[in-house]
N, CA, C and O of each residue as an XYZ file, in Angstrom:
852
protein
N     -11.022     12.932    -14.790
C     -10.385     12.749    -13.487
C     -10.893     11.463    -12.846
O     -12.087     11.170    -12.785
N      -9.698     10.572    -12.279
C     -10.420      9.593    -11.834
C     -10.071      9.792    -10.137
O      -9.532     10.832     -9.758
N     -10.380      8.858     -9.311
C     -10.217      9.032     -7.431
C      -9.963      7.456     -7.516
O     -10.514      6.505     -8.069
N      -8.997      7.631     -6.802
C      -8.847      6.501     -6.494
C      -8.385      6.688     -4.726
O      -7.686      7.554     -4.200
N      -9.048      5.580     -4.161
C      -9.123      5.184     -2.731
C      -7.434      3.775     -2.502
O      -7.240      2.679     -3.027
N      -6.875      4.323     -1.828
C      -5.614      3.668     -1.184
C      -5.698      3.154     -0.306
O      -5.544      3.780      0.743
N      -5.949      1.922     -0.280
C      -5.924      1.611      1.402
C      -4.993      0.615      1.683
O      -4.849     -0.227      0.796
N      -4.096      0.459      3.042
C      -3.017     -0.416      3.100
C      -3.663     -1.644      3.957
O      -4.535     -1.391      4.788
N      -3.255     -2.863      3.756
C      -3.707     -4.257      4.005
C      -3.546     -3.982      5.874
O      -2.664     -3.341      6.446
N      -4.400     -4.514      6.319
C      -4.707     -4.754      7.642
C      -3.876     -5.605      8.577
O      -3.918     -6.737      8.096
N      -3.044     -5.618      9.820
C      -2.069     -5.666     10.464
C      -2.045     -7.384      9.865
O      -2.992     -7.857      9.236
N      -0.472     -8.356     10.285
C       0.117     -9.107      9.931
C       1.173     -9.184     11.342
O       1.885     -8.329     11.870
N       0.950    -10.367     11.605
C       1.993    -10.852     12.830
C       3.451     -9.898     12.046
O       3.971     -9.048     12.769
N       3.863    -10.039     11.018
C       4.992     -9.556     10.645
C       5.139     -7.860     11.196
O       6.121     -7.327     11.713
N       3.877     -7.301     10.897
C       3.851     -5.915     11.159
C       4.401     -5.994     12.681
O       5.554     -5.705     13.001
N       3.349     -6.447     13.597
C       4.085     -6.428     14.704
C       5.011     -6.805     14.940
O       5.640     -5.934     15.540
N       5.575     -7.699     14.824
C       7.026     -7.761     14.794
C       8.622     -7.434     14.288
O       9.782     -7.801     14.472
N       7.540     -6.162     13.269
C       8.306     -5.513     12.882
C       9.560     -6.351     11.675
O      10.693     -5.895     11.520
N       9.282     -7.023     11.282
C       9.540     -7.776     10.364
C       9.612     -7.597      8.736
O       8.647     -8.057      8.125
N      10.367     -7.149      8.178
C      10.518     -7.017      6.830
C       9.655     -7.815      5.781
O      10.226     -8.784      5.281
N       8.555     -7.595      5.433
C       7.567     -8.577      4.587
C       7.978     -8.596      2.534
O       8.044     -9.509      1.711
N       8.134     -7.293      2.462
C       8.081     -7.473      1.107
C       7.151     -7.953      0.233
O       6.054     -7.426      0.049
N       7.815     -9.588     -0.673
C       6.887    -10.267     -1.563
C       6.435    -11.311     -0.539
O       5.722    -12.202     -0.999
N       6.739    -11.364      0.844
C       6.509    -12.863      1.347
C       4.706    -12.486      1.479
O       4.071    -11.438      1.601
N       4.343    -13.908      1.381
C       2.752    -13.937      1.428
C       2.172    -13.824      2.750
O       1.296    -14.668      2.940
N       2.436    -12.867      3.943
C       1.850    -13.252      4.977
C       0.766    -12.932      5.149
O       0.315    -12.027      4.447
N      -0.180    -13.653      6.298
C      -1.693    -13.508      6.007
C      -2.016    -12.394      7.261
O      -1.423    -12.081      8.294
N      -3.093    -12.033      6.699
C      -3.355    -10.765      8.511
C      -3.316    -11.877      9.877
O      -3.166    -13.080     10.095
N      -3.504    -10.886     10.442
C      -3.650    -11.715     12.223
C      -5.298    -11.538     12.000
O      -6.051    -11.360     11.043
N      -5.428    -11.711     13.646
C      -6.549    -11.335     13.903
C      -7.180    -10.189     14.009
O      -8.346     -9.880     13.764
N      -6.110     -9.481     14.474
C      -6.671     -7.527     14.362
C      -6.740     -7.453     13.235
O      -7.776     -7.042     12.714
N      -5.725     -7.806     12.539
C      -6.498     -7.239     10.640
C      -6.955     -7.556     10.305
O      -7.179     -7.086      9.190
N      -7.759     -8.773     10.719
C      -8.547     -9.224     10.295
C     -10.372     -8.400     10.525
O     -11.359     -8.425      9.789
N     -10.104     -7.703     11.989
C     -10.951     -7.273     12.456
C     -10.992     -5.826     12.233
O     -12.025     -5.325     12.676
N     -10.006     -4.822     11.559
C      -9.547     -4.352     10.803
C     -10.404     -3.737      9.250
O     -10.909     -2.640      9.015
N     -10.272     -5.063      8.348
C     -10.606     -5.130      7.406
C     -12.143     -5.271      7.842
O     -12.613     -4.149      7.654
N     -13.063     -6.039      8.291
C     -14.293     -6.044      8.692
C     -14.766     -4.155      8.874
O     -15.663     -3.613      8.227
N     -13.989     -3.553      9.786
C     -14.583     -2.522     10.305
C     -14.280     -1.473      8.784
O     -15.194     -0.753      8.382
N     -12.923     -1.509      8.053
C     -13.305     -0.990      6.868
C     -14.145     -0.990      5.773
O     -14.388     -0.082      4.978
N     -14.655     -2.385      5.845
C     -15.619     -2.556      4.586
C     -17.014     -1.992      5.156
O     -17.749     -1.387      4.374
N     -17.452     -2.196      6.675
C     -18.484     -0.979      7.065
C     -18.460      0.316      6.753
O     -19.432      0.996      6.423
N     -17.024      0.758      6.886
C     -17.005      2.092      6.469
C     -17.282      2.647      4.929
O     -18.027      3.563      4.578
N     -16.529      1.883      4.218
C     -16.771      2.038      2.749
C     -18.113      1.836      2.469
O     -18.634      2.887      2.095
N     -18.987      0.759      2.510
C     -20.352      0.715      2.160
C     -20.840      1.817      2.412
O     -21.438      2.437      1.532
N     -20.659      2.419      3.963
C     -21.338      3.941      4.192
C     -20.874      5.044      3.035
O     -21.586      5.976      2.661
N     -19.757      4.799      2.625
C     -19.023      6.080      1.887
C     -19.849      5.556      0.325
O     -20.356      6.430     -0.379
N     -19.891      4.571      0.042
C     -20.543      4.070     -0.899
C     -22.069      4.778     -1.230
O     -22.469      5.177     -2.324
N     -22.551      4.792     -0.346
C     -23.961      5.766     -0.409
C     -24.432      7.086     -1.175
O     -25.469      7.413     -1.752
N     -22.976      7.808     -0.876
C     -22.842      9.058     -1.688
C     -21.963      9.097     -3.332
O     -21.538     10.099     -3.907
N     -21.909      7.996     -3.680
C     -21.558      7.850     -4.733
C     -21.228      6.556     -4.988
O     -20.538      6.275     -4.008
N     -21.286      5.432     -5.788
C     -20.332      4.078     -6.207
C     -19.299      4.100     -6.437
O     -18.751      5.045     -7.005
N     -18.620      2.848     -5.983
C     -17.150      2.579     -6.357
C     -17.412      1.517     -8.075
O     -18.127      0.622     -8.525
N     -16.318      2.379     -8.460
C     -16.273      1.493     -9.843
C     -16.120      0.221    -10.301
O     -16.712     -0.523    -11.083
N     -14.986      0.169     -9.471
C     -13.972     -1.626     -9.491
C     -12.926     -1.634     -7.919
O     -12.816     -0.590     -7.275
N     -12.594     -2.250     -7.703
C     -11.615     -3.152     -6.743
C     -10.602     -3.924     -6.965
O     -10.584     -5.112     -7.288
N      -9.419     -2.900     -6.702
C      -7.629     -3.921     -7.191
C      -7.569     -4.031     -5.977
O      -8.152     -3.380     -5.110
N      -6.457     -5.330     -5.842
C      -5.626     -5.184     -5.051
C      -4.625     -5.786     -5.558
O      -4.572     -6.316     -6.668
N      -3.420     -5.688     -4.384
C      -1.941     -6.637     -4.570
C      -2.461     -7.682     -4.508
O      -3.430     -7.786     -3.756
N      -1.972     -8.931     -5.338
C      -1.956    -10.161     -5.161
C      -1.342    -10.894     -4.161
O      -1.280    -12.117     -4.285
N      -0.887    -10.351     -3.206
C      -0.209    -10.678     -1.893
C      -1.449    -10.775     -0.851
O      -2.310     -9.895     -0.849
N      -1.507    -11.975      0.108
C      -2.810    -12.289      0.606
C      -3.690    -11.388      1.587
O      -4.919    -11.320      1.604
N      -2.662    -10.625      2.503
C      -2.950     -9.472      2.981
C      -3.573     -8.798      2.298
O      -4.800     -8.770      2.388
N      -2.734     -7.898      1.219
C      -3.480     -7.164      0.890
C      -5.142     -7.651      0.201
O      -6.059     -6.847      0.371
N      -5.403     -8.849     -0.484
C      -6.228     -9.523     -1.118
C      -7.068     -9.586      0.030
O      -8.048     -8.852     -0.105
N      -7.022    -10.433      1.523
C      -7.508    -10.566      2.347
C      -8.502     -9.726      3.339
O      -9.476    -10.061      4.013
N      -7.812     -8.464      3.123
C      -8.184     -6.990      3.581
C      -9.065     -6.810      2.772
O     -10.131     -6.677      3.372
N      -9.240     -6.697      1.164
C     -10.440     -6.081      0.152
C     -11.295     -6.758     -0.189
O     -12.051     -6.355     -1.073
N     -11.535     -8.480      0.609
C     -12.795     -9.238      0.077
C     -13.709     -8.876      1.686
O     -14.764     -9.451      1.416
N     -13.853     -8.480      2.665
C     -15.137     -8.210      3.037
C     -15.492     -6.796      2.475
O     -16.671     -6.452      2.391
N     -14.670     -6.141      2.167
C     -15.223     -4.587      1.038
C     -15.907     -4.887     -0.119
O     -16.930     -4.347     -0.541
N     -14.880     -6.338     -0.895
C     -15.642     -6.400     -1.915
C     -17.206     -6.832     -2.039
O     -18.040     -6.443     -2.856
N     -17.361     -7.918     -0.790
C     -18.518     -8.521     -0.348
C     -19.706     -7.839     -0.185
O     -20.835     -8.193     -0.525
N     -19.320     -6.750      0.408
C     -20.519     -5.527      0.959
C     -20.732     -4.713     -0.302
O     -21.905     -4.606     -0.658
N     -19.984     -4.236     -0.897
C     -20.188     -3.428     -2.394
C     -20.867     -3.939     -3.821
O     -21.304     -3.329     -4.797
N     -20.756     -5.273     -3.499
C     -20.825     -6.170     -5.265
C     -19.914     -6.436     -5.411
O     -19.966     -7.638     -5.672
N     -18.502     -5.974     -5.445
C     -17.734     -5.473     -6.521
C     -17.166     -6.877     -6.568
O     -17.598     -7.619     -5.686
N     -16.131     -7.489     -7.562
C     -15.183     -8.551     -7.720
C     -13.495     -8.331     -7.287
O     -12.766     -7.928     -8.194
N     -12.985     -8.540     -6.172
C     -11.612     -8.046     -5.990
C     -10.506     -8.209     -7.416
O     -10.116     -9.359     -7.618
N     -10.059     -7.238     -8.279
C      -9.699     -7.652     -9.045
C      -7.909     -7.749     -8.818
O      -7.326     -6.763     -8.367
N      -7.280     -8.782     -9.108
C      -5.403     -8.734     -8.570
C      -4.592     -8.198     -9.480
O      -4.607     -8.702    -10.604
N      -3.842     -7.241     -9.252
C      -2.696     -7.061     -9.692
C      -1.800     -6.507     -8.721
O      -1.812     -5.785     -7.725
N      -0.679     -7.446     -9.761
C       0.510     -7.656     -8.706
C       1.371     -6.713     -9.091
O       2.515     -7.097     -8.850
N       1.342     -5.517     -9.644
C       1.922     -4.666     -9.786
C       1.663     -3.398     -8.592
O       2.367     -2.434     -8.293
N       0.721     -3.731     -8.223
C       0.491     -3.162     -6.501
C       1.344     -3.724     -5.432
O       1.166     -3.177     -4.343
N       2.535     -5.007     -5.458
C       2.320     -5.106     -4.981
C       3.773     -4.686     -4.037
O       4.488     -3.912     -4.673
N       4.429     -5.118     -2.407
C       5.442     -4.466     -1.499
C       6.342     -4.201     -2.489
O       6.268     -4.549     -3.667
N       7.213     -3.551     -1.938
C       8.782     -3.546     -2.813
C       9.294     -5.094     -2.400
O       9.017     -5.766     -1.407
N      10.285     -5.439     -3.738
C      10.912     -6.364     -3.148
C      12.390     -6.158     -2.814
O      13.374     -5.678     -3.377
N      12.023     -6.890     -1.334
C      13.340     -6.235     -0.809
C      14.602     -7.643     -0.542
O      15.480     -7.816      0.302
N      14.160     -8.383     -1.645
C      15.680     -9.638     -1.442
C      15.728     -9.913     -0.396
O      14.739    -10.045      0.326
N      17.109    -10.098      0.008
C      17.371    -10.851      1.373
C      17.447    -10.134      2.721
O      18.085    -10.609      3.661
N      16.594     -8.653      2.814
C      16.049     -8.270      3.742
C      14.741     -8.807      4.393
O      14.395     -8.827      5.574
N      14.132     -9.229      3.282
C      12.722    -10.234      3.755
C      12.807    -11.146      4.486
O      13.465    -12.162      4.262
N      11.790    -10.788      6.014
C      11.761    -11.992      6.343
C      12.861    -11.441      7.984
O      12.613    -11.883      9.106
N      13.833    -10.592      7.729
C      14.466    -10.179      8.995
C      13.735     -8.909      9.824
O      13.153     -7.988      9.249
N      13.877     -9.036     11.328
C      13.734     -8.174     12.040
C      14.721     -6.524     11.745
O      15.896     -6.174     11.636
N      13.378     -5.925     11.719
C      14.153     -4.215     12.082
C      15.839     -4.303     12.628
O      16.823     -4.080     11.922
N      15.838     -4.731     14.228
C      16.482     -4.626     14.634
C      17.701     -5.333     14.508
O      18.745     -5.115     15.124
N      17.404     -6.476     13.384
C      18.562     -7.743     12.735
C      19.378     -7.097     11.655
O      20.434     -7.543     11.206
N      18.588     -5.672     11.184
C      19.356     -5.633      9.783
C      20.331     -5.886      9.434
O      20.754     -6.634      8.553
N      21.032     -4.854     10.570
C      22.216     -4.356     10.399
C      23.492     -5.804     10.465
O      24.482     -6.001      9.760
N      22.994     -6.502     11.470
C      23.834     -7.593     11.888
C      23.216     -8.795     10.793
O      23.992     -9.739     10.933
N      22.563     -9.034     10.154
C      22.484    -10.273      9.444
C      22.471    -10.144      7.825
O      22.496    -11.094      7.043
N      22.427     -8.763      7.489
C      22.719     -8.104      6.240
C      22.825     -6.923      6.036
O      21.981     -6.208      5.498
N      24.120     -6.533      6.545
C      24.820     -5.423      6.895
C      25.038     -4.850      5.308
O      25.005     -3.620      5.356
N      25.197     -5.212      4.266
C      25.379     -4.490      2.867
C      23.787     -4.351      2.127
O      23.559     -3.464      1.306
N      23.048     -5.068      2.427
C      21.767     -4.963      1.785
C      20.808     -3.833      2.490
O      20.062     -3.074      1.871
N      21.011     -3.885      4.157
C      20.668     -2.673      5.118
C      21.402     -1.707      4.589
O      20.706     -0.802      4.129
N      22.713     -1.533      4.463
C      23.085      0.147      4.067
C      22.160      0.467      2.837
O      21.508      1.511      2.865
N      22.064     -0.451      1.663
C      21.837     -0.022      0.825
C      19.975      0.366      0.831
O      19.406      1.247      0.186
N      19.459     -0.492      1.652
C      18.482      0.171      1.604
C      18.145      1.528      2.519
O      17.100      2.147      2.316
N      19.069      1.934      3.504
C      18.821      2.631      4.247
C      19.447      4.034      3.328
O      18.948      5.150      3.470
N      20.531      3.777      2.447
C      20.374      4.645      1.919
C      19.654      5.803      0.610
O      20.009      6.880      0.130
N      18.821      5.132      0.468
C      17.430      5.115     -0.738
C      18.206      5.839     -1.713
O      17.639      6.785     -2.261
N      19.231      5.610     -1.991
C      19.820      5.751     -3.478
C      18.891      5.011     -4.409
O      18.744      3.792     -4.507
N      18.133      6.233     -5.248
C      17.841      4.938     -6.180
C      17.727      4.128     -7.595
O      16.875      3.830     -8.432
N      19.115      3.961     -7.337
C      19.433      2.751     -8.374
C      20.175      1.773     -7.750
O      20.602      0.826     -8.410
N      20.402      1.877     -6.484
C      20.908      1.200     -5.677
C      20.613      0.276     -5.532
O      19.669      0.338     -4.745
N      20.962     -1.524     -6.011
C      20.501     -2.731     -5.707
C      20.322     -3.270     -4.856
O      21.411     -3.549     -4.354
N      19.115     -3.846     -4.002
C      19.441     -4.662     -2.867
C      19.336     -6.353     -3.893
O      18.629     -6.672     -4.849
N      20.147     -6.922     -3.298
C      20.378     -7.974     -3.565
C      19.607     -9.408     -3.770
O      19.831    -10.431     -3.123
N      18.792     -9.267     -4.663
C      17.527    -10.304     -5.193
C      16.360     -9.569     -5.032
O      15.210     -9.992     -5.151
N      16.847     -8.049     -4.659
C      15.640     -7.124     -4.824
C      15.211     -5.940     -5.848
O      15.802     -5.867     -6.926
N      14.095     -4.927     -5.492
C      13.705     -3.724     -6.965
C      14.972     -3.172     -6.237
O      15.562     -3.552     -5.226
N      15.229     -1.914     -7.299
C      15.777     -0.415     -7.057
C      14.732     -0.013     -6.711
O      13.643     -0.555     -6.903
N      15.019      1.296     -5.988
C      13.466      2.120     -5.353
C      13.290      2.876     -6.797
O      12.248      3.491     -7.023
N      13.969      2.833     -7.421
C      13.527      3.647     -8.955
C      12.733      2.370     -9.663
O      11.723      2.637    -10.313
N      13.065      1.309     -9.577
C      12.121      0.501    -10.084
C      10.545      0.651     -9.476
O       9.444      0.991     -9.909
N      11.157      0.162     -8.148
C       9.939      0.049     -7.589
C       9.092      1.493     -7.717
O       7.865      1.403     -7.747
N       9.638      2.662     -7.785
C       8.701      3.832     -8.068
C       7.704      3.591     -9.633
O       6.508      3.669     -9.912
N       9.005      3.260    -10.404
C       8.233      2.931    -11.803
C       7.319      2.696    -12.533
O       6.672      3.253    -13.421
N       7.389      1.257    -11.725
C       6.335      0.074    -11.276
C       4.903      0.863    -10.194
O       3.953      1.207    -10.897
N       4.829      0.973     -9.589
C       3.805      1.497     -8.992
C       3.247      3.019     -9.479
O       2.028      3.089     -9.320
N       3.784      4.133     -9.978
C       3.609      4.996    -10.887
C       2.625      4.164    -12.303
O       1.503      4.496    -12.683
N       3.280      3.313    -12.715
C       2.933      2.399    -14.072
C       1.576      2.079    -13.592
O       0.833      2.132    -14.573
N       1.185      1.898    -12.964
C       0.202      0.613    -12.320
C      -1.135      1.705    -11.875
O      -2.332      1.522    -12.096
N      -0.533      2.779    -11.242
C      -1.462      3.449    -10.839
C      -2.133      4.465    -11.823
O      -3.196      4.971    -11.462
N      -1.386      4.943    -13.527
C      -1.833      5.459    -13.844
C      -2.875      4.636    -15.306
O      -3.678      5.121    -16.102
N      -2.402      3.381    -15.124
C      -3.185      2.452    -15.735
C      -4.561      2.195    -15.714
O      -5.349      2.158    -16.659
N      -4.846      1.935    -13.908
C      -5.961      2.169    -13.493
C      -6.966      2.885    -13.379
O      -8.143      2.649    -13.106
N      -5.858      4.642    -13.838
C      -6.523      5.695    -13.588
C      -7.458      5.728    -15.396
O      -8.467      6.273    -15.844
N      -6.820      5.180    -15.711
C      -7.017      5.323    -17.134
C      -8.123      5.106    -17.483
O      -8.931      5.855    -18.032
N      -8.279      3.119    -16.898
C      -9.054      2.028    -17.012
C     -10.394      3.191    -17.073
O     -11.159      3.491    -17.990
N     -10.283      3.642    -15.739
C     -11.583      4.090    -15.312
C     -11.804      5.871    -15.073
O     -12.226      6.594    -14.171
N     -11.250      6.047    -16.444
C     -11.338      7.799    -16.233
C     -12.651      7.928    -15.683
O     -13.519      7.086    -15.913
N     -12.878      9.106    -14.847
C     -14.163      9.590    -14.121
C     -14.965      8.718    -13.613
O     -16.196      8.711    -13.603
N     -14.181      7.940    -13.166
C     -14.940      6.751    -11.799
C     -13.951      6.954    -10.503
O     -12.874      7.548    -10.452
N     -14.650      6.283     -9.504
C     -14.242      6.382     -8.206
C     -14.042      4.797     -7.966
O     -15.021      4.054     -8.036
N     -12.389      4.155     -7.601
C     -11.647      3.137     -7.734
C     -11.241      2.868     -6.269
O     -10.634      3.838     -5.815
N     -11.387      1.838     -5.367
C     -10.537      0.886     -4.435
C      -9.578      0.516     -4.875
O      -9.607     -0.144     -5.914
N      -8.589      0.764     -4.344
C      -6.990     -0.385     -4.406
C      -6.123     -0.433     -3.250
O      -5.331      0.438     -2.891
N      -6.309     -1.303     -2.826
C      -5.984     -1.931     -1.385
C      -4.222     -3.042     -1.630
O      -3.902     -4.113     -2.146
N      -3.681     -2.126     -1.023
C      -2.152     -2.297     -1.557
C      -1.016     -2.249      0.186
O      -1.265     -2.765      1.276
N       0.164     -1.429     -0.250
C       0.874     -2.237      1.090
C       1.228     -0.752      1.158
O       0.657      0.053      0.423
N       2.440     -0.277      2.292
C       2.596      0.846      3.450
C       3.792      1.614      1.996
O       3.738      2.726      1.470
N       4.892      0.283      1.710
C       5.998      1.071      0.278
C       5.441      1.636     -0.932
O       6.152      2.361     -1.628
N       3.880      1.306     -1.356
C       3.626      1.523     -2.179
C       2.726      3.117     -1.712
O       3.216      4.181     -2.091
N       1.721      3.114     -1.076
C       1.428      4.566     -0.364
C       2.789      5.531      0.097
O       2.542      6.720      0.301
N       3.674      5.240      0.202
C       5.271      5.975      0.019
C       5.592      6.831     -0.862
O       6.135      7.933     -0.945
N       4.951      5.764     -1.736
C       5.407      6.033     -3.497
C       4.579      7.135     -3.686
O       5.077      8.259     -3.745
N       3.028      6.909     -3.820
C       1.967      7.882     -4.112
C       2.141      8.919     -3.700
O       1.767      9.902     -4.340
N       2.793      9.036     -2.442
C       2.761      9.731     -1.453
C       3.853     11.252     -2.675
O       3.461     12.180     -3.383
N       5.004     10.806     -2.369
C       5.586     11.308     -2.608
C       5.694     11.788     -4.682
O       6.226     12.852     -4.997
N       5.329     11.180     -5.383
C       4.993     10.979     -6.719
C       4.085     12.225     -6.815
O       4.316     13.199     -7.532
N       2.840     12.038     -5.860
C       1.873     13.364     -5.981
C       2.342     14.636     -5.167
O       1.741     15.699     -5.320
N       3.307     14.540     -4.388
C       3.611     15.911     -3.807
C       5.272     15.950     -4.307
O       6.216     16.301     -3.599
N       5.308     15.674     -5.151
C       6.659     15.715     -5.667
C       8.087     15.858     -4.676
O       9.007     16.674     -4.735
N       7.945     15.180     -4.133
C       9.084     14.686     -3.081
C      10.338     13.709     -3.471
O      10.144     12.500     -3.595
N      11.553     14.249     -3.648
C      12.379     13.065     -4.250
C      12.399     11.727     -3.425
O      11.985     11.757     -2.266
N      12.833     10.626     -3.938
C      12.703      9.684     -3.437
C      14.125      9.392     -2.391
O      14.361      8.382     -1.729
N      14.917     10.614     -2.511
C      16.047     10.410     -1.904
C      15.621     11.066     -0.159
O      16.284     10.949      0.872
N      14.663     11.556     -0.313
C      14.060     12.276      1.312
C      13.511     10.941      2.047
O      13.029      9.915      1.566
N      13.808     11.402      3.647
C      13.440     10.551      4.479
C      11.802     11.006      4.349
O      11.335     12.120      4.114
N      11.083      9.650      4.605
C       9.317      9.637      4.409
C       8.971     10.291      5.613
O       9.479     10.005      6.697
N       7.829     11.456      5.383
C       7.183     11.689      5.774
C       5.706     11.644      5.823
O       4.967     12.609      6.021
N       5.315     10.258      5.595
C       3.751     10.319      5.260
C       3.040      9.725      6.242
O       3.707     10.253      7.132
N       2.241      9.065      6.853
C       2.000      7.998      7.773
C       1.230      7.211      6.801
O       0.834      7.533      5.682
N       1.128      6.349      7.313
C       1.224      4.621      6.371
C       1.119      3.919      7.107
O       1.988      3.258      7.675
N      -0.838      3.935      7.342
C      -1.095      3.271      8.432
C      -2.004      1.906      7.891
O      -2.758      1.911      6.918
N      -1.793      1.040      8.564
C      -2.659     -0.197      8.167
C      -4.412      0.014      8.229
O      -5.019      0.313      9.257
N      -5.048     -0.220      6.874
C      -6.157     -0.314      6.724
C      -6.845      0.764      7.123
O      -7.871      0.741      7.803
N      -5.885      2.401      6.401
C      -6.214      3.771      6.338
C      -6.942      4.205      5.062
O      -6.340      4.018      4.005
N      -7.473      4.447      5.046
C      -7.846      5.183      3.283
C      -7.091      6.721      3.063
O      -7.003      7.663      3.851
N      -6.752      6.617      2.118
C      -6.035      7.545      1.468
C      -6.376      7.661      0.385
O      -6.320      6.770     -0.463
N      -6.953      9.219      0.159
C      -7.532      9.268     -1.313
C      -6.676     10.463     -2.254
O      -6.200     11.536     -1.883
N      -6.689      9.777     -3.704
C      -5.756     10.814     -4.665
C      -6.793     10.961     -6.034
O      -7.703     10.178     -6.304
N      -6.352     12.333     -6.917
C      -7.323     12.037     -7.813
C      -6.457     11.908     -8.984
O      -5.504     12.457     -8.431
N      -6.037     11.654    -10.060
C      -5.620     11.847    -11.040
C      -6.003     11.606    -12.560
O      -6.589     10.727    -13.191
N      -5.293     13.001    -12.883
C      -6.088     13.635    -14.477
C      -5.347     13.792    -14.917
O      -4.394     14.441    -14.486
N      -5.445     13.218    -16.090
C      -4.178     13.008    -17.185
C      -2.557     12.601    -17.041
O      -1.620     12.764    -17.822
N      -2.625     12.038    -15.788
C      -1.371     11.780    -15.225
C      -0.829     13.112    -14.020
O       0.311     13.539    -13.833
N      -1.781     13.407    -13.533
C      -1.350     14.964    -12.933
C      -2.021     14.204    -11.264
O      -3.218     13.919    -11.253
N      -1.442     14.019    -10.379
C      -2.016     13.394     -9.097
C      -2.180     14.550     -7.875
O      -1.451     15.520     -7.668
N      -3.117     14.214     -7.301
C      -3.346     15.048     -6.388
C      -3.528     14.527     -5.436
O      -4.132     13.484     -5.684
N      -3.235     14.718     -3.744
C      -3.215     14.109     -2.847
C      -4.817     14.944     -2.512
O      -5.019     16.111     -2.845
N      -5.960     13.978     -1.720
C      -7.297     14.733     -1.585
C      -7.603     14.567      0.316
O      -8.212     15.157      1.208
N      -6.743     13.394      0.134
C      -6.827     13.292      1.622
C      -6.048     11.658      2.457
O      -5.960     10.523      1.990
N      -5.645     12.158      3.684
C      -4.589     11.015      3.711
C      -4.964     10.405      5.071
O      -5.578     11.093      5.886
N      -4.585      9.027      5.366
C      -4.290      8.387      6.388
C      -5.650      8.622      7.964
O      -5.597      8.640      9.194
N      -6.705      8.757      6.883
C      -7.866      8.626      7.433
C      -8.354      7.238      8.042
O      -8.829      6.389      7.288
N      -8.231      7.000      9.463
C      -8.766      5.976      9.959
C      -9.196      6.307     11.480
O      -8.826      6.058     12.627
N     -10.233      7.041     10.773
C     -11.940      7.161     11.865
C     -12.473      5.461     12.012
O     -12.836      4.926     13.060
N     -12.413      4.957     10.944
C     -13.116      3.495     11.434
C     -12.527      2.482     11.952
O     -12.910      1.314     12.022
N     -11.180      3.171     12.467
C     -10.387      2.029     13.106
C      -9.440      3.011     13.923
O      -8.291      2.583     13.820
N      -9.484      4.083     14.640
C      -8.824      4.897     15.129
C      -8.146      4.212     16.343
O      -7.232      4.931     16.747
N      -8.258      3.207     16.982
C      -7.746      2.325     17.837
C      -6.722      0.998     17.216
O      -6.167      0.128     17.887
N      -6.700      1.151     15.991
C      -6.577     -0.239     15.459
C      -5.370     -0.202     14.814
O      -4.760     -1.245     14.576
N      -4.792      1.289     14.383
C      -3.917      0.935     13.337
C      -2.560      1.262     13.898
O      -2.212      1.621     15.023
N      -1.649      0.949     12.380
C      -0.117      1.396     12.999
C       0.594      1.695     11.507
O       0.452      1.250     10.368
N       1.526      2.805     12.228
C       2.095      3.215     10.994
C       3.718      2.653     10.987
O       4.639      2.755     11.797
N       3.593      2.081      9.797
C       5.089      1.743      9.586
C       5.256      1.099      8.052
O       4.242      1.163      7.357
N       6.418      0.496      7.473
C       6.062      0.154      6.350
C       6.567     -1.261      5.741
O       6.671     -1.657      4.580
N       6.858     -1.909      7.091
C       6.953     -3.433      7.642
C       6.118     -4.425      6.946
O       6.133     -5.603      7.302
């Protein structure tokens, strides 16, 4: 059995603004920045009662940005893969929530309707994108059977986990919270996932926000 620790990258002007990020590279603000600081305190403490093995993240700078003061405090080396990393959502990236509808009115239905094989247009299917992050996560689990793993990733991909380990079709509206720079822990054995605990942020209980922006 391995554990692996989920944590989503620390706020991004985009977040607040509610802004469709995807693959774009945006960097945290200053709260996530301050964010990520107060998580890697926390982890070192959690670190005490056992070691962390290794450290992924998305290769997207956020998320990367968020797991080097963790990695700093632990030893560890942030290691990238970009198979962690947002969905890509084509030519929704980059628009406001509230623009969808009016500036890509066929790429918004289609994502709003999480059909999934449904194309958005220079973007995954959510069946891809489940695929892909399923793929990725049980890789890791592999890497490091019976170790305890960081992977510091984005709000679509904790979606995924989310629902993958409580067997939720992907056609249901989300119910998880998917909060910035939360830990969320799962364990998985032999490909069998278990949700152990979710959307824990005691070390930033003022700080975060849930959405998947």
């Amino acid at each position: 059995m391995t554990e692996i620790w989920l944590i989503r990258h620390g706020e991004t002007d985009w977040n607040r603004a509610r802004r469709l990020q995807g693959w774009q590279d945006t960097p945290l603000n200053a709260h996530g920045v301050n964010q990520a600081e107060r998580l890697a305190e926390r982890l070192a403490q959690d670190a005490a009662t056992g070691p962390f093995d290794a450290l992924y993240s998305s290769d997207l700078q956020r998320a990367h940005d968020t797991a080097t003061p963790a990695a700093e405090r632990l030893g560890l080396r942030v290691r990238p893969e970009p198979g962690l990393r947002e969905r890509c959502y084509g030519v929704l990236e980059g628009v406001t929530m509230d623009r969808l509808d009016i500036e890509q009115p066929e790429a918004a239905a289609a994502w709003k309707s999480r059909e999934p094989d449904r194309l958005l247009d220079g973007g995954e299917t959510l069946r891809q994108f489940h695929n892909r992050v399923v793929a990725t996560i049980d890789d890791i689990a592999q890497r490091h059977d019976g170790g305890r793993v960081l992977v510091f990733t984005h709000g679509g991909v904790l979606d995924i986990v989310w629902r993958h380990a409580q067997g939720i079709p992907l056609t249901h509206p989300r119910d998880a919270a998917l909060l910035n720079a939360g830990v969320n822990r799962l364990s998985v054995d032999n490909r069998r996932w278990h949700v152990m605990g979710w959307a824990d942020i005691t070390h930033i209980s003022t700080l975060a926000k849930d959405d998947v922006v």
